[in-house]
C-alpha positions, 0 to 999 in steps of 0.5 A: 500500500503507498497511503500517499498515493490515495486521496485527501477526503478532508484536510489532510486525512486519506482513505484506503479502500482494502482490496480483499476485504469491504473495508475503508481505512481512513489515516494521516500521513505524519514525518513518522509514518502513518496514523490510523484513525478509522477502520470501517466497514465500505457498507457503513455510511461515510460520514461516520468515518468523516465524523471521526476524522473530525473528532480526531481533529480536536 
């Protein structure tokens, strides 16, 4: 997986699509590495995942 590759959805937060499994990941990149914020089903509605995103920005 190369996270920098994938999307910005919200400031500076990316989404993952798993490949093998219905999940989204929803991360930042950080000089250090990779923080994840969020680990949802593709089925769930999206914006739980950006409500999290949110929360995490507080």
């Amino acid at each position: 997986m190369f996270p920098d590759a994938r999307p910005v959805i919200h400031r500076d937060a990316r989404r993952i699509l798993v490949q093998r499994f219905p999940y989204c990941l929803f991360c930042r990149l950080d000089r250090d590495g990779v923080i994840l914020i969020a680990c949802l089903h593709a089925a769930r509605d999206p914006e739980l995942g950006h409500s999290r995103i949110a929360d995490e920005n507080r």
